[in-house]
Each structure stands twice: as C-alpha cells, then as structure tokens.
DRENDO-1510 file (C-alpha; in Angstrom, 1 decimal, always signed):
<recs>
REC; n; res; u; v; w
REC; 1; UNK; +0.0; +0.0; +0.0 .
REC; 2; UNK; +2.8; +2.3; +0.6 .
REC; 3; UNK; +5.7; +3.2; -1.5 .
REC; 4; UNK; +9.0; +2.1; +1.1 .
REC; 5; UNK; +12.2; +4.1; +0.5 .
REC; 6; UNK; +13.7; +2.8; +3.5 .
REC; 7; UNK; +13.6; -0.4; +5.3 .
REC; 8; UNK; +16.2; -1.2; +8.4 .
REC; 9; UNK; +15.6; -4.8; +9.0 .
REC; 10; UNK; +16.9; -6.2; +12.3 .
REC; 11; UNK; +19.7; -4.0; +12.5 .
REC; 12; UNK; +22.8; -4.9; +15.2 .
REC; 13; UNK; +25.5; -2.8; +15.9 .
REC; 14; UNK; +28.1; -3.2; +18.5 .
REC; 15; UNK; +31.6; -1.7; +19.6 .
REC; 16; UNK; +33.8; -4.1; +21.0 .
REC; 17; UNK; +32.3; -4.9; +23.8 .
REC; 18; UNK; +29.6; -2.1; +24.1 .
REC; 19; UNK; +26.6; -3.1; +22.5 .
REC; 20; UNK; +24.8; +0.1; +21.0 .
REC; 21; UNK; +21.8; -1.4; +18.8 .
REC; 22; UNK; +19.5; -4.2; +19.1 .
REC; 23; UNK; +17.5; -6.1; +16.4 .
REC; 24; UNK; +16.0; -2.0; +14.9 .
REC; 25; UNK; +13.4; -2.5; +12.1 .
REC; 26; UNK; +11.8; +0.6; +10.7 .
REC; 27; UNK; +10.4; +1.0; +7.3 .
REC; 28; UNK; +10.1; +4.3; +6.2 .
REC; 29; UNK; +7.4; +6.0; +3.5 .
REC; 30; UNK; +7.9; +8.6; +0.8 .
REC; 31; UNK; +7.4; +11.8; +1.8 .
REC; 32; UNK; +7.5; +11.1; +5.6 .
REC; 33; UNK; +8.6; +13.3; +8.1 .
REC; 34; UNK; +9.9; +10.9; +11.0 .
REC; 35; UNK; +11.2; +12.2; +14.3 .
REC; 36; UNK; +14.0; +9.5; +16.3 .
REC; 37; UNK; +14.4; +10.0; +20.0 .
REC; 38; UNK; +15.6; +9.0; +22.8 .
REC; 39; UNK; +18.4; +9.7; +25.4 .
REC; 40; UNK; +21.8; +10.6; +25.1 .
REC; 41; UNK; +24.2; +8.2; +23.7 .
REC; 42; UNK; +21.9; +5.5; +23.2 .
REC; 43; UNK; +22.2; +4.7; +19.1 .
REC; 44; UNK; +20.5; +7.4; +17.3 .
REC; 45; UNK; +23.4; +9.1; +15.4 .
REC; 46; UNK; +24.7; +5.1; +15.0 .
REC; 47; UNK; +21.4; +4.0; +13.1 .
REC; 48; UNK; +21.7; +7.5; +11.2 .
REC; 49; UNK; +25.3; +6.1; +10.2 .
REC; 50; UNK; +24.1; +3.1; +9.3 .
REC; 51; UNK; +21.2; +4.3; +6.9 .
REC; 52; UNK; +24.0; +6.6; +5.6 .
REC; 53; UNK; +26.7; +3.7; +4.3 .
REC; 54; UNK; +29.4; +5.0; +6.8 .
REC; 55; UNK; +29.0; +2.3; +9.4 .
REC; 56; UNK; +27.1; -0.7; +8.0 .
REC; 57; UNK; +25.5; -2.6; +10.5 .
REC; 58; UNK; +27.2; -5.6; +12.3 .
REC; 59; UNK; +24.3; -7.3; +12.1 .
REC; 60; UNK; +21.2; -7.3; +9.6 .
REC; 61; UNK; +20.8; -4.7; +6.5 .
REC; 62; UNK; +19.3; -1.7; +5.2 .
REC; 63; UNK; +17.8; -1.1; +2.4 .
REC; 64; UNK; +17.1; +2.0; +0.1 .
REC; 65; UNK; +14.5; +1.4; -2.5 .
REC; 66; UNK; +14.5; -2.4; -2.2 .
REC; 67; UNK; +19.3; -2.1; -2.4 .
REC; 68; UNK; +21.5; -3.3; +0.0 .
REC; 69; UNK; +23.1; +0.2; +1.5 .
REC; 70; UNK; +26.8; -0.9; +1.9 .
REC; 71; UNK; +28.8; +2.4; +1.7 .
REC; 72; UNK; +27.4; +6.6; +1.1 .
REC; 73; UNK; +26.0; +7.2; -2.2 .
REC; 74; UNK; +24.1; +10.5; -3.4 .
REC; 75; UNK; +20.5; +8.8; -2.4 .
REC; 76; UNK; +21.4; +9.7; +1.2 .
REC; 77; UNK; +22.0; +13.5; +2.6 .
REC; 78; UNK; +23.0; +14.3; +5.7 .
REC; 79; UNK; +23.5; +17.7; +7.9 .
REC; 80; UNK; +24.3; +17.6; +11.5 .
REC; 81; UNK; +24.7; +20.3; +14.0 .
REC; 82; UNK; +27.6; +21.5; +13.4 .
REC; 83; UNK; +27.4; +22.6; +9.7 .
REC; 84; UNK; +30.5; +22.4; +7.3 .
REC; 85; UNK; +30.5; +25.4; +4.8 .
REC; 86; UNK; +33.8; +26.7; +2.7 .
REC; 87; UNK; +34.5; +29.7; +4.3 .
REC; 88; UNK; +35.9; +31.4; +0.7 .
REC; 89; UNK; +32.6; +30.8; -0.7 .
REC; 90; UNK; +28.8; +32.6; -0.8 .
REC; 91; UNK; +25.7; +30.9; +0.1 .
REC; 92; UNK; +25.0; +29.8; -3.2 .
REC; 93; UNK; +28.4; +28.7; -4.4 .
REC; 94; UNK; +28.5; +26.7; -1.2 .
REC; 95; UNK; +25.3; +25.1; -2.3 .
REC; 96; UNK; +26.0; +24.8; -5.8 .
REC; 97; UNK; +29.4; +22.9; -5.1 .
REC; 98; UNK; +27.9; +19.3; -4.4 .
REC; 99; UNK; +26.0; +19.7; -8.1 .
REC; 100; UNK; +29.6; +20.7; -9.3 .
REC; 101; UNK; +31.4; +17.6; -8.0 .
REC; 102; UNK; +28.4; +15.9; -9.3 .
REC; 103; UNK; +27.8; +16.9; -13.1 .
REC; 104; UNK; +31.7; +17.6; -13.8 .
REC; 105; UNK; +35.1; +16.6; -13.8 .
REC; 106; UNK; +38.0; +18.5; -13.5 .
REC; 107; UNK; +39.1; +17.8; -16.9 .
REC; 108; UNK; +35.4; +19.2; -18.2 .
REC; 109; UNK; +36.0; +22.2; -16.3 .
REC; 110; UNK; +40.1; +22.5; -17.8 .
REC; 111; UNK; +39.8; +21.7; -20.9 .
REC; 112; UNK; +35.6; +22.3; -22.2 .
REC; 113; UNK; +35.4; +26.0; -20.5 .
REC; 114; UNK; +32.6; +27.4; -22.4 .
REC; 115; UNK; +30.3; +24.3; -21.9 .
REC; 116; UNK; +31.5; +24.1; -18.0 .
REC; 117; UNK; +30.7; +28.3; -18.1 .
REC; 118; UNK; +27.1; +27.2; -18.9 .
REC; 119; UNK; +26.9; +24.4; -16.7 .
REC; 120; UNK; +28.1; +26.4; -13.8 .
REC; 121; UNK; +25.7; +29.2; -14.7 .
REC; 122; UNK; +22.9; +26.7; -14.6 .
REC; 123; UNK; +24.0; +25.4; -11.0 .
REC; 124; UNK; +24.1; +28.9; -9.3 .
REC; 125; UNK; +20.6; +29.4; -10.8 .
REC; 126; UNK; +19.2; +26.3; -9.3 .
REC; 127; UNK; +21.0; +26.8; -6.0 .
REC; 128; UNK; +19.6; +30.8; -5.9 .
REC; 129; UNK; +16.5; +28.9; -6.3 .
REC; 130; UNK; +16.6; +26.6; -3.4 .
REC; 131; UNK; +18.0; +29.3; -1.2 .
REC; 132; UNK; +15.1; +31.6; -1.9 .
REC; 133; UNK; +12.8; +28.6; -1.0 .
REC; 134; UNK; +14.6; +28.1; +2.4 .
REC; 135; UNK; +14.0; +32.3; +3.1 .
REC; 136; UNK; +17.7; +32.9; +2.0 .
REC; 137; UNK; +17.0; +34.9; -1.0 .
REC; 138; UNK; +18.4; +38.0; +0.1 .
REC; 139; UNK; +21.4; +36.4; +1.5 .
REC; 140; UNK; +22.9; +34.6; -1.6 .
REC; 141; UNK; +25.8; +36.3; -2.2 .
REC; 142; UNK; +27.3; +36.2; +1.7 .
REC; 143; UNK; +29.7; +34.6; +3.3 .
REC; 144; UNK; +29.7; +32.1; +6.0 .
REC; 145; UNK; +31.2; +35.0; +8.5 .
REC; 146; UNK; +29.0; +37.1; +7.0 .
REC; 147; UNK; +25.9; +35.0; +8.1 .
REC; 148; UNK; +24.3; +33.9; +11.4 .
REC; 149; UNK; +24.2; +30.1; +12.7 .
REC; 150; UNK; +20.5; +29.7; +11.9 .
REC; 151; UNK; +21.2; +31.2; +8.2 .
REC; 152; UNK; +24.5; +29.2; +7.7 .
REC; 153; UNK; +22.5; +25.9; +9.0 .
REC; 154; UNK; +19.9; +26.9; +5.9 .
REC; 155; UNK; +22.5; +27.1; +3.9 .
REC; 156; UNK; +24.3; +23.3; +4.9 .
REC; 157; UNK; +20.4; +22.1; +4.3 .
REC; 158; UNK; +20.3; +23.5; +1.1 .
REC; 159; UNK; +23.7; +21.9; +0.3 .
REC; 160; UNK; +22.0; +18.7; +1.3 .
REC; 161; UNK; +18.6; +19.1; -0.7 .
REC; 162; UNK; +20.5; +20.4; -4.2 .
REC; 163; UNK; +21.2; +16.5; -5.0 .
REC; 164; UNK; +17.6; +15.7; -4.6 .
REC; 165; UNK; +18.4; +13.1; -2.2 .
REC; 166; UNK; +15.5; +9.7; -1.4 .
REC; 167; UNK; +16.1; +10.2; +2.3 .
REC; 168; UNK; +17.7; +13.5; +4.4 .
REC; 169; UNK; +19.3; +12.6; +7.6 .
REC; 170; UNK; +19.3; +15.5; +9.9 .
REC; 171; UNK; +21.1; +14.6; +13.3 .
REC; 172; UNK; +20.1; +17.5; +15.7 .
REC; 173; UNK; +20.5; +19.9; +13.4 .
REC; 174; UNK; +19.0; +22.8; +15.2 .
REC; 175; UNK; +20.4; +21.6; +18.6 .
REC; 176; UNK; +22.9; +24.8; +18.7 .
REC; 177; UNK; +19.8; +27.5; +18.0 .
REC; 178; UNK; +18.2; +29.7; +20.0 .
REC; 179; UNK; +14.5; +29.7; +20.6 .
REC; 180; UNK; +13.3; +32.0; +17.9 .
REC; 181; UNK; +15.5; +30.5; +14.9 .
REC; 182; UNK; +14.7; +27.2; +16.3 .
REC; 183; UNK; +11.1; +27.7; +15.7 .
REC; 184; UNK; +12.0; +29.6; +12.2 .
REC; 185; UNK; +13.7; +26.6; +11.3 .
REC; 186; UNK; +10.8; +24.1; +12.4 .
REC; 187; UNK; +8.2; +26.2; +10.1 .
REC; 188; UNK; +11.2; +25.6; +7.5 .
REC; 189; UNK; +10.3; +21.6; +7.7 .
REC; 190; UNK; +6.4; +22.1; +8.0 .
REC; 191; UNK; +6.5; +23.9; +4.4 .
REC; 192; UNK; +8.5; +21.4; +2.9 .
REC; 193; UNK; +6.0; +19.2; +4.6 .
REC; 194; UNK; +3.2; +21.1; +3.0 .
REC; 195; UNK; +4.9; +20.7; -0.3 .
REC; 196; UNK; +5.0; +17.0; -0.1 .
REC; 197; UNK; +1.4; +16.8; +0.5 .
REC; 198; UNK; +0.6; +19.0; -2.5 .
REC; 199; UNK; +2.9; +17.2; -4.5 .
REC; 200; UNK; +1.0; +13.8; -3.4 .
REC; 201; UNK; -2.3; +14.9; -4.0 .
REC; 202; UNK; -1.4; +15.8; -8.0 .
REC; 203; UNK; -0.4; +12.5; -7.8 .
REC; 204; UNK; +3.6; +12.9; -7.7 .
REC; 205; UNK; +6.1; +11.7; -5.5 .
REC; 206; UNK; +6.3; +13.8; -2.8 .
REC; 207; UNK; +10.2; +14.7; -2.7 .
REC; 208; UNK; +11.3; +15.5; +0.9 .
REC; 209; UNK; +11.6; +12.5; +3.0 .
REC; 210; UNK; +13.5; +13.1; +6.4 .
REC; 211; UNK; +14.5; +11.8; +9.7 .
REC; 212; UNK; +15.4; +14.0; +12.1 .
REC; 213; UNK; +17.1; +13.5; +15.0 .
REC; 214; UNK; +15.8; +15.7; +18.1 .
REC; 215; UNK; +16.0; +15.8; +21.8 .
REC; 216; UNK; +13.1; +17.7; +22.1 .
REC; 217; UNK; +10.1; +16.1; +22.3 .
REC; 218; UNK; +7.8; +19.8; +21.9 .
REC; 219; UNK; +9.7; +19.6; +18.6 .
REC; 220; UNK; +9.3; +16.0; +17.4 .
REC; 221; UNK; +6.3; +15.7; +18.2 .
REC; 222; UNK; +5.4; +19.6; +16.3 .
REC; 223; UNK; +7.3; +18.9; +12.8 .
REC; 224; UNK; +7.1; +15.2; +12.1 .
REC; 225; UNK; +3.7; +12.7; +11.0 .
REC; 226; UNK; +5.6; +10.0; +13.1 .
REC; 227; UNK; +7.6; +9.5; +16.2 .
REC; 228; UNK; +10.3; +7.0; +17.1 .
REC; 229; UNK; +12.3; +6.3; +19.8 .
REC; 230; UNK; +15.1; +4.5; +20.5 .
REC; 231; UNK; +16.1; +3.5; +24.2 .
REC; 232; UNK; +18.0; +0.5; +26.4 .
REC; 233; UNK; +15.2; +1.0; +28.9 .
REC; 234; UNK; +13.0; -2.4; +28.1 .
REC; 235; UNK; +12.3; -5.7; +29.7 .
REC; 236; UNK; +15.6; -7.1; +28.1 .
REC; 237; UNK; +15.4; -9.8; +30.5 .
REC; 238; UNK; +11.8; -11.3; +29.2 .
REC; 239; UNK; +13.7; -12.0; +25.8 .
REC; 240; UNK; +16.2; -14.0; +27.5 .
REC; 241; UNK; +19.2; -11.7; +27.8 .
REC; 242; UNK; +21.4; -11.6; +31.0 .
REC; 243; UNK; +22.3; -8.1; +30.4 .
REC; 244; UNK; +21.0; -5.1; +28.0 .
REC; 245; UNK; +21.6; -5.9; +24.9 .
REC; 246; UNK; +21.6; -2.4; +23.2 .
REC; 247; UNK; +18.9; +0.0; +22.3 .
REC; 248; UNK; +15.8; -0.8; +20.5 .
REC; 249; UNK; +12.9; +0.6; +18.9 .
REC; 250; UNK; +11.0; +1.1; +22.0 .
REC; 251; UNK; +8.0; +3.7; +20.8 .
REC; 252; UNK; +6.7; +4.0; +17.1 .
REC; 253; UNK; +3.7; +6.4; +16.9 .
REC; 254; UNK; +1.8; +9.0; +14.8 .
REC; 255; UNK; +2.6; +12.0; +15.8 .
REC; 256; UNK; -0.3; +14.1; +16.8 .
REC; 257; UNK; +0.8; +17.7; +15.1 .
REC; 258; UNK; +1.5; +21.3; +16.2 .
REC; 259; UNK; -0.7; +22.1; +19.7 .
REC; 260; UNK; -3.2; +24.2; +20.0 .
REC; 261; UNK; -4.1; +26.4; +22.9 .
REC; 262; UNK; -7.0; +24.2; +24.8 .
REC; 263; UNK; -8.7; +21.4; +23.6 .
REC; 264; UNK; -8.3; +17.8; +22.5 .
REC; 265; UNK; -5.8; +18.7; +20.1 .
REC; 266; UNK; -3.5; +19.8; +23.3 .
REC; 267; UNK; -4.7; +17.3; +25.2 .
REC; 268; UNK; -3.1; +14.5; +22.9 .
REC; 269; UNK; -0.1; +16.2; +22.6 .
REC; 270; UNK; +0.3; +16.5; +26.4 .
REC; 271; UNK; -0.3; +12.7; +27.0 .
REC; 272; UNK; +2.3; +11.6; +23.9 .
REC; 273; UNK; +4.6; +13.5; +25.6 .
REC; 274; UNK; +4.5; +11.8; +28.7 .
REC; 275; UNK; +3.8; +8.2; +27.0 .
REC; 276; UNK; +7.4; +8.7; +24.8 .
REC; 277; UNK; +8.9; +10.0; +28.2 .
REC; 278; UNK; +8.0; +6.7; +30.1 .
REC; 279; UNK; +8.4; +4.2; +27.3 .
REC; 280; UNK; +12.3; +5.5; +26.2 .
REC; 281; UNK; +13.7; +8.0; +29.0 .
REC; 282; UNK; +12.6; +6.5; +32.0 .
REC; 283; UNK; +15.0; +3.1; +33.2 .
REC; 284; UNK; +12.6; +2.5; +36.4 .
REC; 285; UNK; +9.7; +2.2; +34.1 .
REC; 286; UNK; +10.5; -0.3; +31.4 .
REC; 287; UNK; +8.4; -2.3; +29.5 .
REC; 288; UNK; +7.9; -5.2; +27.0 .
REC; 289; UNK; +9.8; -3.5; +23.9 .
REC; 290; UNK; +6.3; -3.9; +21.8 .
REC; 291; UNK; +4.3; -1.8; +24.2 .
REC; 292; UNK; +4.4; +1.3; +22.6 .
REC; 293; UNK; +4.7; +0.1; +18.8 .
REC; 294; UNK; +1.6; +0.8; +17.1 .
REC; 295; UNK; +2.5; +3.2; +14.2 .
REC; 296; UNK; +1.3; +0.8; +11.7 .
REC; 297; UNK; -1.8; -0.3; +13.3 .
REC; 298; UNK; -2.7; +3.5; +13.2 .
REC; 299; UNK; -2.2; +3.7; +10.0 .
REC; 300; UNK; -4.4; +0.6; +9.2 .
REC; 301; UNK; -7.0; +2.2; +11.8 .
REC; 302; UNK; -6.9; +5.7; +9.4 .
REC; 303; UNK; -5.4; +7.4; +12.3 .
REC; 304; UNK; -2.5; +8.4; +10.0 .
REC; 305; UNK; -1.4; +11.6; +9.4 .
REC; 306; UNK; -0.2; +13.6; +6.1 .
REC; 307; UNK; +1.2; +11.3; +3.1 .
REC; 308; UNK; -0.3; +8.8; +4.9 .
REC; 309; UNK; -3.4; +9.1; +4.5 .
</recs>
C-alpha cells in the first residue's frame, strides 16, 4: 500500500564490547517526516550512520529502494549540527558545489570551459533557487562570516537538498539555535511538509523524506507525522538476555501535530509526551519492547497523518 524508501531490518551494531543497537526495524514511506528520540548516547546518530553507508550494521541490512546500503551514495543526505561550509565561498556557491562535483570533472572544467561556463551558470541558478525557498534569498551572495548560525544551517540544508536526495538525515541539526531561529527553522520543515502533500495529491512523489534526529520532544512531536524512539530501557530480560543488549525501537507512533491552545488537540499532545517520556527515557519504568509500537496499526486504523493518509 505504501511506497518504502527505506527499510532497516533487524539491524545490530556493537563496539567491542559495548553493545549500541539491538535487532532495529523501521520501514520508512515517501514523503514522511519521522522524528528518532531517545536519550543521550543510546544509538541514534549510529542507526543515522548506518542508513548513511558510513558504518554498515554488524548485524542485519538496510535497504534503500529495495538495495543493500553498503557504503554513502548521493540517495542519502546528511546535515548535522555542526554545519561544514567553505569559508571562501557565498551561500549559493556553497550550495552549488555538491552539483559541481556531481555533473563535472576536473578535466570538463580545464579543458571544455565554455560548456563548464554554462553548466556552472545553470548550477548557481538552481541553487539561488533553493536558497530563496529556504527564506535565504536575500542572502545569496554572503559569506559564511558574513551570516548567522540559523542562516548558515539553511545554507548546509540546502547543500544537502540540491542532490535531490531519497532520504535527508538531519542529526540534531537545530540543537545549537536559540529559541526564535529554532522555531523559524521548524516552520522551514512544515512547508517542505506542505509541499510534499501538495505534491501527493497531483499524484507525484512527494520529494522530501527526512529523519530527524531531536531531543526535544515539543519539537518531534510539532514537525514530524511519526515518532520514534530509541532507548535500552525495556524488559531485556523477558527475551532471555542476562544483560542489555543495546537499544531498541522502543516507541513507534503517529505524531499528533502542532498544539493548539486548549482542547483535544492539546490534550493529545500533552499525553504523547509523557507516553514517549515513560516508554524511552525512564529506566525505572521499562516495559515489553512492543508496548508502545503501534504506528502501523494506526495507519491501518486511518489514524494516520499527512502522506499517509
């Protein structure tokens, strides 16, 4: 019923000694938002390696559009907190780079100048483009020095985004923000939301699917149409193990949207809250690892959200 562009199936990964992840599965849909949480150091940012190619699981496989994901390829973006931008180029020749190392060699660019000259032309457009989506229009021609943290951490998205990748990985990305640009940034992801939804219903693929790492419930539960957390707090011992054996998928949930002052709407979004708190951030409250999974179920229910329904 649903077009998969990512499937982690039993996923294991272990260093040395410390065990980090334990048996994940998680299929993700087109077009999904999906926000991971769970406490500190407990195999977020591994599974986000993982789906990226960098660290292949020890154990099990992920798949992108029904492939084996072994090593990084240009199907997978990434941007994490702290953003990577070349300091000796503008906004939109920092974005347009990733399309240059893309489309063109260095002997194109040596040796076919007038064809590279239009090619590069034709990246800076597309990149002004995608800047002026992401509120950066007025700001294409600055430097990194020249911008703030919220505008440079626009402008590592927008690197991210120009390679049209199936899934973007963003690992706390707006972790280092204050309050104001934090919430700028969250209406950022609700429009490319919005634009996945339109997309869907003229019958297109919606092209934004992203994961994004947060340890802030408000905010996972505010930008995404599904909530997952990770955690080692679960009745480990009822499957047999002596000691943990890593972190799990311990919660899998629609999320229930922006709140609302008053009313049900709030009310929901008060209780999820405290559900995701006792099911992955509480150890003297753990559970049966399945208590909390119900995300499909939901879905079969109509209870989904967004591309999915």
């Amino acid at each position: 019923m649903y077009d998969i562009v990512l499937d982690c199936q039993s996923v294991h990964h272990w260093f040395g000694d410390q065990k980090v992840l334990y048996d994940v599965s998680l299929k993700v849909v087109r077009g999904q938002i999906v926000a991971l949480v769970g406490p500190s150091g407990f195999g977020k940012s591994t599974l986000l390696r993982a789906i990226l190619g960098t660290h292949p699981p020890a154990s099990g496989q992920v798949l992108m559009n029904n492939g084996p994901v072994t090593t990084p390829g240009r199907d997978r973006g990434i941007v994490y907190q702290k953003y990577s931008l070349f300091p000796f180029l503008t906004a939109h020749e920092n974005v347009a780079f990733g399309l240059m190392l893309d489309q063109s060699s260095l002997p194109f660019r040596l040796f076919r100048f007038w064809k590279w000259r239009n090619l590069r032309k034709t990246h800076l457009r597309l990149a002004a483009e995608l800047l002026h989506k992401l509120g950066l229009g007025n700001s294409l021609h600055l430097y990194p020095s020249q911008m703030s943290g919220g505008m440079c951490q626009r402008v590592a998205i927008a690197q991210a985004l120009i390679l049209k990748p199936e899934i973007l990985l963003l690992d706390e990305p707006f972790g280092a923000l204050d309050e104001a640009t934090r919430e700028e940034h969250q209406q950022m992801l609700l429009e490319l939301y919005q634009e996945n939804l339109t997309e869907k219903q003229a019958g297109r693929n919606p092209p934004y699917t992203v994961i994004l790492v947060t340890h802030e419930l408000n905010e996972a539960m505010k930008v995404s149409d599904r909530v997952v957390a990770l955690s080692k707090y679960w009745l480990w011992e009822d499957e047999n193990h002596r000691e943990s054996p890593g972190s799990t998928v311990v919660y899998d949930a629609v999320a229930p949207g922006p709140p609302r002052d008053g009313g049900a709407v709030l009310d929901t979004f008060l209780k999820q809250r405290s559900e995701i708190r006792q099911a992955a951030f509480q150890p003297t409250t753990r559970h049966k690892r399945g208590e909390f999974i119900r995300f499909w179920r939901e879905c079969q229910e109509g209870k989904g959200r967004g591309v999915m329904q």
